[in-house]
N, C-alpha and C positions, 0 to 999 in steps of 0.2 A: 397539343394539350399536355404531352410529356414535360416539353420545356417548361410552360406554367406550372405546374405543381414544381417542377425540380428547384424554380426559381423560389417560390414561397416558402420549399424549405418541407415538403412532402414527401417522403418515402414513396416511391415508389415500386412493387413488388418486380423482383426480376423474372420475366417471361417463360425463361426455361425452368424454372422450378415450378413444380406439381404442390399442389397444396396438401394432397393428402401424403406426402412422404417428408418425412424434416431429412433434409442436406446439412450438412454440415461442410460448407465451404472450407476449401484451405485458404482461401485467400483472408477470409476471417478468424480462423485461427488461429494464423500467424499474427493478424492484429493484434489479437485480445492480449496471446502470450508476451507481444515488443511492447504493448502498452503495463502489464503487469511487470514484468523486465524494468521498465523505465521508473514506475513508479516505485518499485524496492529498489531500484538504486538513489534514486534520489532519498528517500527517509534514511537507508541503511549509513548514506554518504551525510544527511544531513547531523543525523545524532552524536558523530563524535562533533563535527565542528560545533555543535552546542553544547557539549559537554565540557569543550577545554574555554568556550566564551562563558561557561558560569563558573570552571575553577577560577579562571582568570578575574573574573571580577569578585569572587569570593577571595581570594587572596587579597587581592587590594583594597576590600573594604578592610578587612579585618588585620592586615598588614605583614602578610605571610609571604614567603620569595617562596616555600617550595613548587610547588606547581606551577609557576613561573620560568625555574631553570631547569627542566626536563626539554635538553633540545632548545631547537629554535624559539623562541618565545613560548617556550612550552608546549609546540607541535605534538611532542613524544612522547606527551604525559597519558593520553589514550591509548596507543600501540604498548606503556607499559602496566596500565589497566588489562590488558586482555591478554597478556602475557601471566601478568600476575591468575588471572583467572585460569587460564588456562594448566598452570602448576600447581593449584589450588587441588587439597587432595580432595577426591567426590568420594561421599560416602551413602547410602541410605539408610534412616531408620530403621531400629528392628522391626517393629511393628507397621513400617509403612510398606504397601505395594509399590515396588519398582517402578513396574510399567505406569502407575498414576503416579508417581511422587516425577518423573522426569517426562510426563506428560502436561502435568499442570503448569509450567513455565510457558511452553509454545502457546497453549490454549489461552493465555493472557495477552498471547499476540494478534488473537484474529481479532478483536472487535476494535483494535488501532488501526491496525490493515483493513481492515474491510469498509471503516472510513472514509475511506480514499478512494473507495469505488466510486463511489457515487458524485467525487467530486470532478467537473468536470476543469480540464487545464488547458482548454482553449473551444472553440465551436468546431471546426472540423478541417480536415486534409483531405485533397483529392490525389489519391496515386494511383495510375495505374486505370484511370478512368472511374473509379469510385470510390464513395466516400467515408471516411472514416473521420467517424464522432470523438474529438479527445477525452473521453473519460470511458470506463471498464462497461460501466453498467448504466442504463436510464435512470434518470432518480426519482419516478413515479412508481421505478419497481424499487428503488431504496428506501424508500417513505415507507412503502407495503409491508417492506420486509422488518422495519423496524415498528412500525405496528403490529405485526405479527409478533415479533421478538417479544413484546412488552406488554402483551396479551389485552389488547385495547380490543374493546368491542364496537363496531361499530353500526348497531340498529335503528333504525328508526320505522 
């Protein structure tokens, strides 16, 4: 009966776990963290190379070499974006709190990242004798969560 459900595609509960205590598996931990791992690096990696594919074609509409010869075809025109940012003097307003004025930057980053929870980037791997789901989170709970977010009601 095992095999049937496994085949359809059923979770089913592992034996030694008690229902009334939550485990937290290491073996699922380490999932979660090489699956979050993967996914920052792939966006972190993606956005310069589309940063220097819109100089580059921003240049050549509009008929400009510089960003063009920074480097290799203009490889090196992002490593001196963040260069430059990095020398860039930081200051805070008088009137602004610290700790929000260089918190509101990150806080623009969760709801780009947390996009991508729910996307999934293939159906699953078996290592190790089980299975793991390629995406962070199930998207019946991302649906939820973005119904919650946006304060939808849902009565009948």
């Amino acid at each position: 009966m095992e095999k049937v459900l496994h085949a359809l595609g059923v979770q089913v509960p592992l034996p030694q776990a008690k229902k009334s205590e939550v485990a937290l598996d290491l073996f699922e931990v380490i999932a979660v963290a090489c699956k979050l791992v993967f996914v920052l690096v792939v966006i972190l990696t993606a956005v310069p190379f589309l940063v220097w594919f819109e100089r580059r074609g921003s240049a050549w509409i509009q008929g400009r070499v510089g960003p063009n010869r920074v480097g290799p075809f203009g490889f090196l025109q992002p490593i001196a974006d963040v260069m430059k940012f990095v020398m860039k003097e930081h200051f805070v307003p008088k009137e602004a709190s610290a700790f929000y004025y260089h918190l509101a930057p990150a806080l623009t980053l969760v709801a780009p990242l947390a996009a991508f929870a729910v996307i999934p980037f293939g159906s699953q791997i078996i290592l190790a004798g089980r299975s793991i789901p390629l995406q962070i989170t199930q998207l019946d709970v991302g649906v939820l969560r973005c119904w919650h977010l946006r304060g939808l009601k849902c009565t009948r």
